[in-house]
C-alpha positions as CSV (number, residue, x, y, z in Angstrom):
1,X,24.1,-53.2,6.0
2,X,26.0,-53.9,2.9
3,X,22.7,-53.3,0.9
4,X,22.2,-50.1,2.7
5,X,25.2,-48.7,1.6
6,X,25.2,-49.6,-1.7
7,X,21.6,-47.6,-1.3
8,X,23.0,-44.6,0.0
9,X,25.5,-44.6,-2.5
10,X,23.4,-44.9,-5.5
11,X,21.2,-41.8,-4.2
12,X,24.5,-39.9,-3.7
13,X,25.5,-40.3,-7.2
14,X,22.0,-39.9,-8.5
15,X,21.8,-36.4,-6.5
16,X,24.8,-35.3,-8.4
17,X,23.9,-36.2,-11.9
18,X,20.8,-34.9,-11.7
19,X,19.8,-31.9,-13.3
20,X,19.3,-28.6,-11.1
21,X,15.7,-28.1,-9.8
22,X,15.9,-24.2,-9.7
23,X,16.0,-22.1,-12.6
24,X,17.7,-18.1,-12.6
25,X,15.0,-15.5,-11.5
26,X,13.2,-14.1,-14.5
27,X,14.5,-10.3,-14.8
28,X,12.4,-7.6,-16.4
29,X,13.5,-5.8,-19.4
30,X,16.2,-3.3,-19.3
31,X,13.8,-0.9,-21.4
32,X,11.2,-0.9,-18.8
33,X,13.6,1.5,-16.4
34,X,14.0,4.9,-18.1
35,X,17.4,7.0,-18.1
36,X,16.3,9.6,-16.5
37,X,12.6,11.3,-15.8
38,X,11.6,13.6,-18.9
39,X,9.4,16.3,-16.7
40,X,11.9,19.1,-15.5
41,X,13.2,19.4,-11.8
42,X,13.6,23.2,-10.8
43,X,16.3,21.8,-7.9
44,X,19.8,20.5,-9.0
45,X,20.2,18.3,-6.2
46,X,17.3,15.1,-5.3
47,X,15.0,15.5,-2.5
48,X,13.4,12.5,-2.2
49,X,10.8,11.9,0.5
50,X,11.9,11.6,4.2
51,X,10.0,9.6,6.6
52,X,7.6,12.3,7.6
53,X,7.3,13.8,4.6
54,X,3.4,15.4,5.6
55,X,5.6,17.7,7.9
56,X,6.7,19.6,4.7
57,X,3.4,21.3,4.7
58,X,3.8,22.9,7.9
59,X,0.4,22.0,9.8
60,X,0.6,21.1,13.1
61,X,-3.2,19.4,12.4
62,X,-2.1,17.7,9.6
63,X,0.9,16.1,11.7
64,X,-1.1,14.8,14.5
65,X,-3.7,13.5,12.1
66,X,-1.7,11.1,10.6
67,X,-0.1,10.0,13.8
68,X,-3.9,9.2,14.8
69,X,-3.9,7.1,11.3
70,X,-0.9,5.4,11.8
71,X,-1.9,4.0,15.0
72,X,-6.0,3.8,14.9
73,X,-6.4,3.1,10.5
74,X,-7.9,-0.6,11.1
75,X,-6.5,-1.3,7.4
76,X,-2.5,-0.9,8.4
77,X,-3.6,-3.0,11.7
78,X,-4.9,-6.1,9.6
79,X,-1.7,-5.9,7.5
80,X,0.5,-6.0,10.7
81,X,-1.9,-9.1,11.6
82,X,-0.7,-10.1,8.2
83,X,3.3,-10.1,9.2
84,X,2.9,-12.2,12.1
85,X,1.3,-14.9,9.8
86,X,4.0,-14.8,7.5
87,X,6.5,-14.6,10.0
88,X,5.1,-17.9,11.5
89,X,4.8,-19.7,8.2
90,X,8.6,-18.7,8.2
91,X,9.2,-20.9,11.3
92,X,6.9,-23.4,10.3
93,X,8.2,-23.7,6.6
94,X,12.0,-23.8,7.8
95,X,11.2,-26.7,10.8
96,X,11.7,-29.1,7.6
97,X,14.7,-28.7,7.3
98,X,16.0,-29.9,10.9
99,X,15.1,-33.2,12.4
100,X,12.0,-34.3,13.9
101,X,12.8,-35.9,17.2
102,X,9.5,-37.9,19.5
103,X,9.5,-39.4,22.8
104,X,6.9,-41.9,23.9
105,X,6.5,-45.1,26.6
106,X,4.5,-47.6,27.4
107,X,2.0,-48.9,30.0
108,X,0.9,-52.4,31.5
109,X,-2.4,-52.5,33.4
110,X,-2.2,-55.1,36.3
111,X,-5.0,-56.6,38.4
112,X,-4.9,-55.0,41.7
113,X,-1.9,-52.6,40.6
114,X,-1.7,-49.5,39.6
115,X,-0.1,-48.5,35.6
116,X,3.4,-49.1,35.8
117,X,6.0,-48.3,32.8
118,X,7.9,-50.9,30.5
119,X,9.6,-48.9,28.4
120,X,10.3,-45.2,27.2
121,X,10.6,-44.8,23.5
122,X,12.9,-42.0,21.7
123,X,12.8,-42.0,17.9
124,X,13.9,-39.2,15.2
125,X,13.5,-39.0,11.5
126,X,14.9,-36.6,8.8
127,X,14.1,-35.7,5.2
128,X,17.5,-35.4,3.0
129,X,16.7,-32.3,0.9
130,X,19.1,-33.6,-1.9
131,X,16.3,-31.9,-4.1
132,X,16.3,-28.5,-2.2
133,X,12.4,-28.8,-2.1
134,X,12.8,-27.9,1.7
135,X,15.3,-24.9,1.1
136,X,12.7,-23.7,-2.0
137,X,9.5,-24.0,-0.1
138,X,11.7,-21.5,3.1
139,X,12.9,-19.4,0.0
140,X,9.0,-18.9,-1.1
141,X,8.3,-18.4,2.3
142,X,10.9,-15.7,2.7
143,X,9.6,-14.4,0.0
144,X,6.3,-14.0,0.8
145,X,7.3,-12.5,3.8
146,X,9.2,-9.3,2.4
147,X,6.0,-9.3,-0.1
148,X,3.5,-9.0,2.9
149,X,6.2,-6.7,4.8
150,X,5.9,-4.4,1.9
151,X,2.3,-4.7,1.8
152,X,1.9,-3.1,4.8
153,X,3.9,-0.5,3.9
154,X,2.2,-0.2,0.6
155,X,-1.2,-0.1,2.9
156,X,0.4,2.4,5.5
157,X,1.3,4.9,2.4
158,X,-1.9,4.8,1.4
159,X,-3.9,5.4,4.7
160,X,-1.4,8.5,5.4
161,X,-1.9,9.5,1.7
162,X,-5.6,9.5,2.1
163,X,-5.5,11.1,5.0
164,X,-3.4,14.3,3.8
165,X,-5.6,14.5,0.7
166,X,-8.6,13.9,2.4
167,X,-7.9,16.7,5.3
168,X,-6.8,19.3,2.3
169,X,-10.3,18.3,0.5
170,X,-12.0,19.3,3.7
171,X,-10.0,23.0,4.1
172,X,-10.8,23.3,0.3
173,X,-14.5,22.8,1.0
174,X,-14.6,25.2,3.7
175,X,-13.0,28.1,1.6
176,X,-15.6,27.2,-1.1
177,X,-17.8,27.8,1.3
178,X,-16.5,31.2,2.7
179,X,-16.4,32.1,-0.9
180,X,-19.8,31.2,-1.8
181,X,-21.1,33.1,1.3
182,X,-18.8,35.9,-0.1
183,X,-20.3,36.1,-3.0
184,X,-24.1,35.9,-1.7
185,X,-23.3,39.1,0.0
186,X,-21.7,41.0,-2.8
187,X,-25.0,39.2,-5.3
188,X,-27.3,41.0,-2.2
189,X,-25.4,44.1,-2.2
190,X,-26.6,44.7,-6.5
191,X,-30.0,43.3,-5.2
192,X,-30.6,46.4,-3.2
193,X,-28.8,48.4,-5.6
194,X,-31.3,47.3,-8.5
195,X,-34.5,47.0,-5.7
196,X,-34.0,50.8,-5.4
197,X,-33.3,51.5,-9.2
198,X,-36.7,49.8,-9.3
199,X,-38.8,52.0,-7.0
200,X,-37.5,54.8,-8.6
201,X,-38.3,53.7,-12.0
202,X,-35.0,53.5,-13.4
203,X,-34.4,49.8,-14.0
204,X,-37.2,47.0,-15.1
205,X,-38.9,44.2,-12.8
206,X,-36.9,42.0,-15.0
207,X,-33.0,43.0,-13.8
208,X,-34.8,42.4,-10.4
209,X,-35.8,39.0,-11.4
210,X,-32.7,38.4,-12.7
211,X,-30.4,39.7,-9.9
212,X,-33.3,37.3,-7.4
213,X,-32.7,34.4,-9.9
214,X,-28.6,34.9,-9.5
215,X,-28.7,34.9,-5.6
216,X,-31.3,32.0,-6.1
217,X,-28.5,29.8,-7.5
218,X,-26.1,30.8,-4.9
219,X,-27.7,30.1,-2.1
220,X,-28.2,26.4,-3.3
221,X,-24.5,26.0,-3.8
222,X,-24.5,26.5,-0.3
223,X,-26.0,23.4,0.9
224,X,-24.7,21.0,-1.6
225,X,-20.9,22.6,-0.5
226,X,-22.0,21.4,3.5
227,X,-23.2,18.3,2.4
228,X,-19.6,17.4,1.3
229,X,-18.1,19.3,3.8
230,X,-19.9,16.6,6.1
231,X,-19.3,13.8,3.9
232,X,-15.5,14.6,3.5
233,X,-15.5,14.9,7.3
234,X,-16.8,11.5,7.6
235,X,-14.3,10.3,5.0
236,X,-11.5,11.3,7.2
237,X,-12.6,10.3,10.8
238,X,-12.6,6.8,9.0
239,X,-9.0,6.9,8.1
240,X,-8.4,7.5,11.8
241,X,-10.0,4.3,12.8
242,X,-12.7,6.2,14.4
243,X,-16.9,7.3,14.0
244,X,-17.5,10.6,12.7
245,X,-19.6,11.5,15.3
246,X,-18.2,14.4,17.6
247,X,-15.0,14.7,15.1
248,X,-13.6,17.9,13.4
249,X,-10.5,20.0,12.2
250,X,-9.9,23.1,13.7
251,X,-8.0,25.0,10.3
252,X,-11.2,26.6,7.9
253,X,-8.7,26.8,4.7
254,X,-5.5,26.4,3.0
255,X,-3.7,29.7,3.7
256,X,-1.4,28.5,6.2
257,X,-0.5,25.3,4.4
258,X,2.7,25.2,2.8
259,X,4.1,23.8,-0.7
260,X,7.2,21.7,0.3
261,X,9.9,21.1,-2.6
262,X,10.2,17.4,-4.0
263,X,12.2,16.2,-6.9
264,X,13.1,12.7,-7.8
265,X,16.7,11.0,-8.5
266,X,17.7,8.3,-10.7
267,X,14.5,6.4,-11.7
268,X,16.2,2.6,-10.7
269,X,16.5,3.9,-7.2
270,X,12.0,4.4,-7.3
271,X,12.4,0.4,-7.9
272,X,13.4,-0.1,-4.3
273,X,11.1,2.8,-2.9
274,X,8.1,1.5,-3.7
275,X,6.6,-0.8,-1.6
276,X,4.3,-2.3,-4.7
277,X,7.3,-2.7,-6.7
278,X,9.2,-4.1,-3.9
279,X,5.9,-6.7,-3.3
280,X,5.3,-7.5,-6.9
281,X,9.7,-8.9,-7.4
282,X,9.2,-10.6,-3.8
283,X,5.9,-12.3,-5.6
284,X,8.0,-13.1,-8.4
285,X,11.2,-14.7,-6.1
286,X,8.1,-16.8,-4.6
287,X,6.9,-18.2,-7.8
288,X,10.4,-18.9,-9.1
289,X,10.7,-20.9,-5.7
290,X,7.4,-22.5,-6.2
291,X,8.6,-24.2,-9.4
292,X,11.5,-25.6,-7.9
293,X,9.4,-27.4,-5.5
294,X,7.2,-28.4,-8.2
295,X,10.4,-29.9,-10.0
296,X,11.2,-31.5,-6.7
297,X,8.2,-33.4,-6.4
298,X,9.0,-35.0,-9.6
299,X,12.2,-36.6,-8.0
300,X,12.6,-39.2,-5.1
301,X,12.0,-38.0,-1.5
302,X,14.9,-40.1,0.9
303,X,14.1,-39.9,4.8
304,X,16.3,-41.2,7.5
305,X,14.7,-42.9,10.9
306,X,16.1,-43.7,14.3
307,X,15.3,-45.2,17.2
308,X,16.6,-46.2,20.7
309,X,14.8,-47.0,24.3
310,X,14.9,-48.6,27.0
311,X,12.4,-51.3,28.3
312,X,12.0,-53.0,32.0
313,X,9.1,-55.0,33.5
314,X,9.1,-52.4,36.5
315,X,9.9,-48.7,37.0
316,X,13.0,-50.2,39.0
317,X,14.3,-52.5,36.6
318,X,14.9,-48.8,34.4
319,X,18.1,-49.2,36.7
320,X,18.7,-53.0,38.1
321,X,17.9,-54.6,34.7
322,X,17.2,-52.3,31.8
323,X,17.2,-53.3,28.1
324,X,18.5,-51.0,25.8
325,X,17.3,-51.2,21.9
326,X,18.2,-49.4,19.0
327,X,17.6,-49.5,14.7
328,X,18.2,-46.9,12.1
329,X,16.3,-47.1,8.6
330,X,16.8,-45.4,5.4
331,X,13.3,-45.4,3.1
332,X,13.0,-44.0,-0.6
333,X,10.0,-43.0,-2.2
334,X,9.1,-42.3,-5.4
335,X,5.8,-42.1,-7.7
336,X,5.9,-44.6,-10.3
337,X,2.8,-43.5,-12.2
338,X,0.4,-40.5,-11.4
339,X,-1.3,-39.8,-14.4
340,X,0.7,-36.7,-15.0
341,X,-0.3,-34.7,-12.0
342,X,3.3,-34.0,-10.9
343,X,4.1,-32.4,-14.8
344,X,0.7,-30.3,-14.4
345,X,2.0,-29.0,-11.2
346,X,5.1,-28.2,-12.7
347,X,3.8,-26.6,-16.3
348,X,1.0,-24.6,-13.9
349,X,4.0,-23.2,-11.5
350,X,6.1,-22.1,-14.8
351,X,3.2,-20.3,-15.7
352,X,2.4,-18.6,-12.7
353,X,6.0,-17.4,-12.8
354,X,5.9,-15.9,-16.5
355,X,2.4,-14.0,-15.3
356,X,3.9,-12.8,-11.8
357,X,7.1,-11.5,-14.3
358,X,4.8,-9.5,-16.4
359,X,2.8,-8.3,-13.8
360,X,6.5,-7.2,-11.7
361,X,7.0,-5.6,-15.1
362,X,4.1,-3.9,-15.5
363,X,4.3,-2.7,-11.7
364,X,7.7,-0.9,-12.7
365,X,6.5,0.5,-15.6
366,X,3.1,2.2,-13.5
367,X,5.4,3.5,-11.3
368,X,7.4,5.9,-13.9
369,X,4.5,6.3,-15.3
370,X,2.6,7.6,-12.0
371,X,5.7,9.7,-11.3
372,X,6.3,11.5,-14.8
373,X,2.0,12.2,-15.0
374,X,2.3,14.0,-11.3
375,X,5.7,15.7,-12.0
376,X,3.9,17.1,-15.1
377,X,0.6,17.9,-13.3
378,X,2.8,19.9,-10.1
379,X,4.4,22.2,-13.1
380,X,1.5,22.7,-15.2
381,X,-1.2,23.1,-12.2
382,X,2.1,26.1,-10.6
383,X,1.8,27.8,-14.3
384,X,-2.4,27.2,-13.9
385,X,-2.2,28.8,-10.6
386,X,-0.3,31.8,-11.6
387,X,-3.0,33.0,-14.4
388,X,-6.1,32.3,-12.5
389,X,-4.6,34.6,-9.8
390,X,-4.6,37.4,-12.6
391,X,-7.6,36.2,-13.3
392,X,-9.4,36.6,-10.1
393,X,-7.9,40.3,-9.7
394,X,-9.2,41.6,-12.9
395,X,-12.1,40.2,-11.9
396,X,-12.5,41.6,-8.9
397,X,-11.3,45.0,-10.6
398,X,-14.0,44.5,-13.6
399,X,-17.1,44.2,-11.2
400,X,-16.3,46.7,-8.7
401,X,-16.2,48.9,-11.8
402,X,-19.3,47.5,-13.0
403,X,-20.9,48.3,-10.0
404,X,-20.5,51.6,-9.7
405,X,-20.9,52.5,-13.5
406,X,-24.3,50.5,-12.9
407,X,-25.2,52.4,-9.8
408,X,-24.5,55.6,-11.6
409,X,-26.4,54.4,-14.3
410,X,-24.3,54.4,-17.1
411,X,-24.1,50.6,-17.9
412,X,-26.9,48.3,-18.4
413,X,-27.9,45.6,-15.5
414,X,-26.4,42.5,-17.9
415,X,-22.8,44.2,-17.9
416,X,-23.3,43.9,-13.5
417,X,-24.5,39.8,-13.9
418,X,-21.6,39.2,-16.3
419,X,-18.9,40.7,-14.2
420,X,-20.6,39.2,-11.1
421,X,-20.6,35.8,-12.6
422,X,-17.0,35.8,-14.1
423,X,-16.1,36.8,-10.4
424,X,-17.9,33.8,-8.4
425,X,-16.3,31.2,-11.0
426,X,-12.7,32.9,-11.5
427,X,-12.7,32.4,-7.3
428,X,-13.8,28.9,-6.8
429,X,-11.7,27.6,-9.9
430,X,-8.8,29.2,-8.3
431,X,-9.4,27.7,-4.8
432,X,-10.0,24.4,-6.6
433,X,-6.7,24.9,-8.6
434,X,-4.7,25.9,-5.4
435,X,-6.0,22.3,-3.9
436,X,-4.9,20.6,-6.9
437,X,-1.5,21.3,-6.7
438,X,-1.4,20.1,-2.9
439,X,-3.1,17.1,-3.8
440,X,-0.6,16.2,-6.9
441,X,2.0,16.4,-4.0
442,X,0.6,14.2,-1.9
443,X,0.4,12.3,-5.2
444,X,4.2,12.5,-5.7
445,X,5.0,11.7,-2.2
446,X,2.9,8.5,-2.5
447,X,4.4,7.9,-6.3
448,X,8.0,8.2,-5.0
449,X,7.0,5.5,-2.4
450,X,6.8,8.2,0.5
451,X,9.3,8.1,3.2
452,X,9.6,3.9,2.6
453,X,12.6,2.4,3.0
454,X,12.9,-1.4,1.5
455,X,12.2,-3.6,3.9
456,X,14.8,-6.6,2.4
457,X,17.7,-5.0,5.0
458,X,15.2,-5.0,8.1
459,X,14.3,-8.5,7.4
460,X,17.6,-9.6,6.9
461,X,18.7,-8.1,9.9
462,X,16.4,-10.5,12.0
């Protein structure tokens, strides 16, 4: 017994005067957050995203879309999968730190009897954590949890993202189409115009070729335009969780589809926004906690066994004549020589924390980055929008005028092709442009992190 203190006092004492197994997180630099965002903000006041944030664009469609994908996207379902994992290796991880306690008994077999019991067994060990392996291996554990927590969340912004973009991809393709078909009839309008100014001898066989070859080329936009009508289609039954068979929108274009105001605070609150930002410091916290263990392992583990139970020649004797027994044990192990492996471990677990740092680093800086490139592409694409809707009435203007003056015969056939021509591209580069600054929203919204809250305060609250 004597020897047994003097043990336990020697690990005591060597517990204290050892040197500290965890090290401070690593922090990023304080030049990768940014004062301020450079692009300007038209609104003096933040708006950052809400938790519904598609409801800003005023389509009833587009709302119960993404209520499909939130429920049906197979993708967010495997990453809830994913939290109940790491909730369990949560449980599992932090059973180490409480006592393991067995119960057990024993059996004679007797000619002519039946098994009778001799003795019931209970026994309990437990691993001092003077080293905080235990605590570091729940801490990386915890860890991993928020980072798979904020995983889904990274994965559910970008299934509604997809989803928004995708279902404004397919209006888009639809007005392409009503303005290709537009611009078929007004091309087959001048073809009877010029067939006419043929018969009569007034224009050449060759406007008529020409004005055949134009309509030509139209008419196979067509078809390619329904191909990725269908494709796009496709693309966004997917994100539903569904076949494309037998699914469609009901809206044919963007008209009633609204431009919702967004604008960005501080930049160091997008650092808890994001869910990838949020996922690549919980990585990080994981990896510092990894390294602890690994400098664990390099010292002495100390367990603690006990036993007690009670043994009898008979089931009765448990109460005429039992005999109780009883020991306690204290064990120390320790590696004396293992070629290294325990220093590898370590060196390979510092390293893995230095790349997780500059990859948590280089997260943050992608994300100001992602937000200054859309804030810049909203204003620019507005400014975009605003000319090639000048552009698309003077067009307009320029071959209606063409038209007639050609009809009348006073300008040649190649003044009618180039007005017609200007027309069909000013329209579909405007439609284009118009989805463009609906899709750098979606964009912002998924930049700012959406409606995302971080999930460190929900986990903490369990």
């Amino acid at each position: 017994m004597h020897m047994k203190r003097v043990l336990l006092a020697s690990v005591c004492a060597l517990a204290l005067a050892a040197c500290a197994t965890t090290s401070p997180l690593p922090q990023r630099a304080a030049s990768d957050v940014p004062a301020a965002f450079e692009q300007p903000i038209a609104e003096t006041a933040p708006i950052w995203p809400k938790a519904d944030w598609w409801r800003g664009f005023g389509s009833e469609e587009l709302n119960s879309l993404i209520a499909a994908t939130q429920g049906g996207n197979l993708n967010v379902a495997a990453a809830e999968a994913r939290i109940v994992q790491a909730d369990a290796r949560v449980r599992e991880v932090g059973s180490a730190l409480l006592p393991t306690v067995s119960i057990g008994g024993d059996t004679n077999l007797r000619t002519g009897s039946n098994a009778t019991p001799t003795g019931i067994s209970l026994g309990a060990s437990y691993e001092f954590d003077f080293w905080g392996r235990n605590r570091s291996l729940l801490r990386g554990a915890e860890a991993s949890n928020r980072a798979t927590r904020a995983d889904r969340e990274t994965v559910a912004l970008t299934a509604v993202s997809a989803t928004a973009s995708t279902y404004f991809q397919l209006l888009s393709l639809r007005e392409r189409l009503e303005i290709s078909r537009l611009n078929l009839e007004n091309a087959q309008a001048v073809l009877s115009v010029t067939e006419a100014r043929v018969r009569n001898g007034i224009a050449s066989p060759l406007e008529l070729a020409q004005q055949r070859q134009t309509i030509a080329g139209q008419q196979a936009q067509i078809p390619q335009l329904e191909q990725q009508e269908l494709e796009t289609r496709a693309a966004l039954a997917l994100l539903l969780g569904r076949p494309p068979e037998g699914f469609d929108v009901t809206a044919r274009d963007l008209a009633s589809i609204e431009a919702p105001g967004v604008a960005p605070g501080l930049p160091s609150e997008l650092l808890v926004r994001r869910p990838d930002v949020v996922t690549a410091e919980a990585n990080l916290e994981g990896a510092n906690a990894n390294l602890a263990v690994a400098r664990a392992a390099l010292l002495p583990s100390i367990s603690l066994t006990a036993s007690g139970g009670i043994s009898t020649g008979t089931l009765s004797g448990l109460v005429t004549n039992p005999i109780y027994t009883a020991g306690i044990g204290l064990s120390i192990a320790q590696a004396i020589f293992d070629a290294g492996r325990r220093e590898a471990v370590t060196d390979e677990a510092r390293a893995r924390e230095q790349e997780l740092l500059l990859s948590y680093r280089g997260t943050v800086i992608n994300a100001f980055s992602e937000v200054e490139t859309t804030l810049g592409s909203i204003a620019n694409l507005d400014e975009q929008v605003m000319f090639q809707t000048e552009q698309v009435i003077q067009s307009e203007t320029a071959f209606t005028i063409a038209q007639a003056r050609y009809r009348e015969g006073v300008d040649d056939f190649l003044v009618v092709l180039d007005t017609q021509r200007s027309l069909y591209s000013a329209r579909d580069q405007l439609q284009q442009t118009r989805l463009g600054q609906l899709l750098s929203l979606v964009a912002l919204y998924k930049a700012l992190g959406g409606g995302w809250e971080d999930p460190t305060a929900t986990v903490a609250q369990q």
